[in-house]
C-alpha positions in Angstrom: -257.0 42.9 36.4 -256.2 40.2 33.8 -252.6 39.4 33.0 -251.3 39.9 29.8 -251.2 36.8 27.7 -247.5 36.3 25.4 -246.1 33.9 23.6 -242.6 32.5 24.4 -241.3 34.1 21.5 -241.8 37.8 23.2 -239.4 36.7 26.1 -236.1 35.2 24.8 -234.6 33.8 28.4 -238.3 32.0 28.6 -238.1 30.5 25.5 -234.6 29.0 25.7 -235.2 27.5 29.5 -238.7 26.2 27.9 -237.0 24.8 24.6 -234.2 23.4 27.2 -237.1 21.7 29.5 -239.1 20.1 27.0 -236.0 18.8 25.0 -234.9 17.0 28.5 -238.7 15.8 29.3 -238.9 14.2 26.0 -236.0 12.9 25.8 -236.4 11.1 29.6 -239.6 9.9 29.0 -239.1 8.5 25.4 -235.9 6.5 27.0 -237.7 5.4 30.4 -240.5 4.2 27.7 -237.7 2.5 25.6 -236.6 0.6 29.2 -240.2 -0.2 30.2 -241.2 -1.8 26.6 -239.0 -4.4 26.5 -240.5 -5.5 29.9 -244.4 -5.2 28.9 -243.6 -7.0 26.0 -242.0 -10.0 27.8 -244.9 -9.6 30.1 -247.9 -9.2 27.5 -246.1 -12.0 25.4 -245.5 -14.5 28.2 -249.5 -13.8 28.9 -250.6 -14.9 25.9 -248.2 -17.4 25.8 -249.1 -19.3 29.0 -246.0 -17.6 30.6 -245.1 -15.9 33.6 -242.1 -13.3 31.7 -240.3 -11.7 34.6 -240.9 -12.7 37.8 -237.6 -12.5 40.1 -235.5 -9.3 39.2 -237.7 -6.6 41.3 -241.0 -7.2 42.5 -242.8 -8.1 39.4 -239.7 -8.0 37.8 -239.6 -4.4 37.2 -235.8 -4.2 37.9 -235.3 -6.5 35.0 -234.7 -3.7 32.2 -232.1 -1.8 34.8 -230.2 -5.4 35.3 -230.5 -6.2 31.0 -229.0 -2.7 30.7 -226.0 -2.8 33.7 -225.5 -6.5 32.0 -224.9 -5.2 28.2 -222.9 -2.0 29.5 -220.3 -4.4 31.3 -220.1 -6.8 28.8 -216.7 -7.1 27.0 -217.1 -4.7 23.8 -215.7 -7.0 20.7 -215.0 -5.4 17.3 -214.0 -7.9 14.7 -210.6 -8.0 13.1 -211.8 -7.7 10.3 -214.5 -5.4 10.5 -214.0 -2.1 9.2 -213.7 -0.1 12.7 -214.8 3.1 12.2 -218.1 2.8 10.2 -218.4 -0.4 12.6 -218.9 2.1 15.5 -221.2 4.4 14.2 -223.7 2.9 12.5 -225.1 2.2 15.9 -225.5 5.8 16.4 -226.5 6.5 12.8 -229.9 4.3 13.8 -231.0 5.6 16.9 -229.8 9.3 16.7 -232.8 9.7 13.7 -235.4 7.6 15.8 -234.9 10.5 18.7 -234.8 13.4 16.4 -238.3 12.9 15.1 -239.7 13.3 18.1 -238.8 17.1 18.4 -241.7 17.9 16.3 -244.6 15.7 17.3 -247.0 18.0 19.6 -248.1 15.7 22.8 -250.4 17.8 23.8 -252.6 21.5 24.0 -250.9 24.5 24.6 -250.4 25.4 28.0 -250.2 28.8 30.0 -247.1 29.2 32.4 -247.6 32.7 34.8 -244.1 34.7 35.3 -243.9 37.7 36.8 -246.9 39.2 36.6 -247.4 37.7 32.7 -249.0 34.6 30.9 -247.1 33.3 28.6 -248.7 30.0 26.1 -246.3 27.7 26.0 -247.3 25.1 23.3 -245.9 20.7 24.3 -243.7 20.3 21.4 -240.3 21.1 20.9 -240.7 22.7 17.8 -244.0 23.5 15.5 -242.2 23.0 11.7 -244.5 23.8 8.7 -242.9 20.8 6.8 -243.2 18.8 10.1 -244.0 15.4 8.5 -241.4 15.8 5.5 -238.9 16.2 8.3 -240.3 12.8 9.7 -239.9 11.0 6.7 -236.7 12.3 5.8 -235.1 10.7 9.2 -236.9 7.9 8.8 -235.2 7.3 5.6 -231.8 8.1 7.5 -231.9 5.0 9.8 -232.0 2.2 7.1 -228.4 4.1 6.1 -227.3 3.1 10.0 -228.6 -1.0 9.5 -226.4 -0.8 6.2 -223.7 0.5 7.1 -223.7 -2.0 10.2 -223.7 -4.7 7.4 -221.2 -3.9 5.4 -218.7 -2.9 8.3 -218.8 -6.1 10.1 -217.5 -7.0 7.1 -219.7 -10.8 7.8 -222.1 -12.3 5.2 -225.2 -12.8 7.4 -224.4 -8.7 8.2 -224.7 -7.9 4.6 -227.1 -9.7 3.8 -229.5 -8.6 6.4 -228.4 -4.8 5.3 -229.6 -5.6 1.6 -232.7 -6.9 3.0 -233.0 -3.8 5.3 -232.7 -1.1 2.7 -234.8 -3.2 -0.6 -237.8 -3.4 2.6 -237.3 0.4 3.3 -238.1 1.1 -0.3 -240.8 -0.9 -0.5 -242.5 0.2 2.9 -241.3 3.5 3.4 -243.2 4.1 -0.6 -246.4 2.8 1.0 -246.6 4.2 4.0 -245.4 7.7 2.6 -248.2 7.5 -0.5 -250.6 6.5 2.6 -250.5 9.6 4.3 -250.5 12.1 1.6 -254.5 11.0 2.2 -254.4 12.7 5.1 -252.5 15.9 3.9 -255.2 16.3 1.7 -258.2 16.3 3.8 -256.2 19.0 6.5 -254.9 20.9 3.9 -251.4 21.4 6.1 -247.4 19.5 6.5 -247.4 20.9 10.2 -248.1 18.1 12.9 -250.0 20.7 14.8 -252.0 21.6 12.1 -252.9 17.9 11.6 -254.4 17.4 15.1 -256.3 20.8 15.0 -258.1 19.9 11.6 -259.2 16.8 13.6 -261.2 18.4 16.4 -264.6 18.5 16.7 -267.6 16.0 15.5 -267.5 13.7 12.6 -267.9 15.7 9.2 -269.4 18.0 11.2 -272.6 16.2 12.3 -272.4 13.1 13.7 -271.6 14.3 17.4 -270.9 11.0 18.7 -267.6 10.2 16.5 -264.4 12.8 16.8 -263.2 13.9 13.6 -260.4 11.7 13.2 -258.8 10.7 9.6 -259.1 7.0 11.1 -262.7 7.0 10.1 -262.6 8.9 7.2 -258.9 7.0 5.6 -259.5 3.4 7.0 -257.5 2.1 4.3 -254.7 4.9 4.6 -254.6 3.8 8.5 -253.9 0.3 7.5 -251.7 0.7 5.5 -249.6 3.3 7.5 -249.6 0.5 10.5 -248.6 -2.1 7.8 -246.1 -0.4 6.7 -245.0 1.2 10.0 -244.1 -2.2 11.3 -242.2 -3.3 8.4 -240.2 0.4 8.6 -239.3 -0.6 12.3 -238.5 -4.1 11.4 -240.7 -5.8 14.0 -242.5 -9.1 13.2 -243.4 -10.4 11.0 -241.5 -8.3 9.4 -238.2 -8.6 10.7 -236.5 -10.4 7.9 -233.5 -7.8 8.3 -232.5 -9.5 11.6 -233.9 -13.1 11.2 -232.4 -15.1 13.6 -233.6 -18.8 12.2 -231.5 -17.4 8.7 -229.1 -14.9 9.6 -228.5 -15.2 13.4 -229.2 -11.5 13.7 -228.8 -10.1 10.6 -227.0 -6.7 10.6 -226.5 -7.0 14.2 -224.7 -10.6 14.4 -221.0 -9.2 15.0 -222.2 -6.4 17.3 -221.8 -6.9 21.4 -222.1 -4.9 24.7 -223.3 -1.1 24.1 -223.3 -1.3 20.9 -225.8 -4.0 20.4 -227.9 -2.2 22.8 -227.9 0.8 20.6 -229.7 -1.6 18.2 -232.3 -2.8 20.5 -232.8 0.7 22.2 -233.3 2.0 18.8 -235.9 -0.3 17.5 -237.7 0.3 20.5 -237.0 4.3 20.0 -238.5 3.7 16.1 -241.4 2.2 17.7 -242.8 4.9 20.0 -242.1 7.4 17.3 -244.2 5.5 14.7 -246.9 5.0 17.4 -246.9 8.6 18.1 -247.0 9.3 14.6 -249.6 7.7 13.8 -251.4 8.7 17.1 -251.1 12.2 15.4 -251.9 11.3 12.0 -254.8 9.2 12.7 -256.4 9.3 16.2 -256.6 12.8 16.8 -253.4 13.7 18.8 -254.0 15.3 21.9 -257.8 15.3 21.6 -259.8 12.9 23.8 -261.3 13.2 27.2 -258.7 13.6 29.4 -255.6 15.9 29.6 -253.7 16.4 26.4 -250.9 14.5 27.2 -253.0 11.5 28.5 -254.6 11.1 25.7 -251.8 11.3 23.6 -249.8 8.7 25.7 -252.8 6.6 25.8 -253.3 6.4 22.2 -249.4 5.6 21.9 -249.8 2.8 24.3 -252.2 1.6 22.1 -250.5 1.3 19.0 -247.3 -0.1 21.0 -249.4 -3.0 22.4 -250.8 -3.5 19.1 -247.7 -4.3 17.5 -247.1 -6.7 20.7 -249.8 -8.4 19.9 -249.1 -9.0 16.1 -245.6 -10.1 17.4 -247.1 -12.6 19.7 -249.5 -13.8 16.5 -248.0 -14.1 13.5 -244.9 -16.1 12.0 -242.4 -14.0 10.4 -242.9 -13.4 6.2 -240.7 -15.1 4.0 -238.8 -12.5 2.0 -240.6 -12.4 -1.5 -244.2 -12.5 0.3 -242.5 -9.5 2.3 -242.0 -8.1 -1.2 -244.8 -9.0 -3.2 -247.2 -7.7 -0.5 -245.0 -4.1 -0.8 -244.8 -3.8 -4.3 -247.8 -5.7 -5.5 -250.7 -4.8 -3.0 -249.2 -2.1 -0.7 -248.2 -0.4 -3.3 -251.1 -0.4 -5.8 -253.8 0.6 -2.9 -252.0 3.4 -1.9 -251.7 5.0 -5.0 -255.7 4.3 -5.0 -256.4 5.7 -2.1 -255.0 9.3 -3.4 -256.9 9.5 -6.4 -260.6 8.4 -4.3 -259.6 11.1 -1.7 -259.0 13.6 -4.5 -262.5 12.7 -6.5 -264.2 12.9 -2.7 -262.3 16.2 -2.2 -263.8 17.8 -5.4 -267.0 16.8 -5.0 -267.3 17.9 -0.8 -265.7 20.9 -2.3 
């Protein structure tokens, strides 16, 4: 006899140990990735450097992002005299806590069925399935920048503020781009929902050419660039890290900051960058879909983009500020905007 098949939703106690489950999983995985990127990177970077990166901490090193992290929690925890104490603790928090939150409704991979008593109940890999589910993305995107200017202005230092002008006037400009950039994308699967997105990508090529999956990468090239442009810039990493620039402003928002709270910062950017990778794993590269299990593919494709932006690190010097701008505003911008009005002529006329 064949079990009955139920969603979560038709057993309450199910649904709140699942919801409690995936909530931990992604939370320990996302922050054992965070500890585990900073050491590829030193790793991949020292490569193509001609350097060796880690080598004594741990075999390989691998013990060197527990001994970075015991190191910073020890470390004396300074607040400035004259910073202003409150806001100077939580804009640390105000960055990362965003960075987290998006994750809750990217979908890492197919549905899966869990037997209890008797019963089959689908349990879908993502925290939470919102309609809106890139809106909700964006909007706590734009929340961090509020984190990297409030830690400006409370450390109440020059080379703070300044990198937490330069923060928020490169949020505008990027966070416009990459937003237009994706609309593409809303428009060819016709839905907000991150789920939605992967499932309009499955099967062949415009429905004929068997050999290519159906992902927006090869149909929106340009939006893809531009999200990944844009995406680094969002995150600050090179060469668009002007917010932090150490060879102007020491460290920019961060200069005043020490101990756990400085590692807040780093453990964010880090946190910013897996959620834009996976983002644009769903966006772009068809989410789950590939030939292994779901959530292989998925973390594969995330991989990816995180050694990508490695490699651009390793690559290229950092922008001045008004190419960082001009680029934005002038040809970011422009193409975007573009971009939309081709997709909605090729729309029309597939329609």
């Amino acid at each position: 006899m064949t079990p009955e098949v139920l969603t979560l939703s038709n057993s309450p106690l199910l649904f709140t140990i699942a919801m409690l489950v995936k909530i931990l999983v992604a939370f320990a995985v996302t922050m054992l990735i965070v500890a585990y990127a900073t050491w590829c990177e030193r790793k991949i970077i020292g490569g193509m450097q001609t350097r060796m990166g880690p080598t004594m901490t741990g075999p390989k090193g691998l013990l060197q992002p527990i001994a970075d992290g015991l190191k910073l929690f020890f470390k004396e925890d300074i607040i400035p005299s004259e910073a202003y104490k409150t806001a100077f603790i939580l804009a640390p928090m105000m960055i990362l806590a965003p960075a987290l939150i998006s994750v809750a409704v990217i979908p890492f991979g197919n549905d899966i069925t869990v037997t209890w008593d008797g019963v089959s109940y689908i349990v879908p890999l993502q925290i939470t399935d919102l309609n809106i589910g890139i809106l909700y993305i964006l909007a706590m995107a734009g929340l961090g920048v509020y984190g990297i200017v409030l830690a400006g202005l409370a450390s109440n230092s020059k080379y703070s503020l300044l990198g937490g002008i330069r923060s928020s006037a490169q949020m505008i400009s990027y966070e416009l781009a990459a937003g237009l950039s994706i609309i593409a994308v809303f428009m060819l699967s016709e839905t907000l929902s991150m789920r939605g997105i992967v499932e309009a990508q499955q099967g062949a090529l415009w429905g004929s050419i068997s050999f290519l999956p159906n992902w927006y990468i090869f149909t929106q090239p340009l939006a893809f660039g531009l999200f990944v442009v844009g995406s680094m810039a969002e995150v600050n990493r090179t060469p668009f890290d002007l917010p932090e620039a150490e060879t102007e402003l020491v460290s920019g928002f961060c200069t005043e900051y020490s101990s756990m709270k400085y590692a807040l910062f780093f453990m964010a950017e880090y946190a910013n960058m897996i959620t834009v990778s996976a983002i644009g794993a769903t966006l772009f590269l068809g989410g789950w879909g590939g030939p292994f299990l779901g959530w292989m593919n998925f973390l594969i494709k995330v991989f990816a983009f995180m050694f990508f932006f490695i490699w651009i690190r390793a690559t290229f010097p950092r922008l001045r500020y008004d190419q960082l701008m001009a680029l934005g505003w002038k040809v970011m911008l422009p193409l975007a905007l573009a971009n939309i009005v081709v997709t909605g002529v090729a729309v029309l006329l597939w329609q």
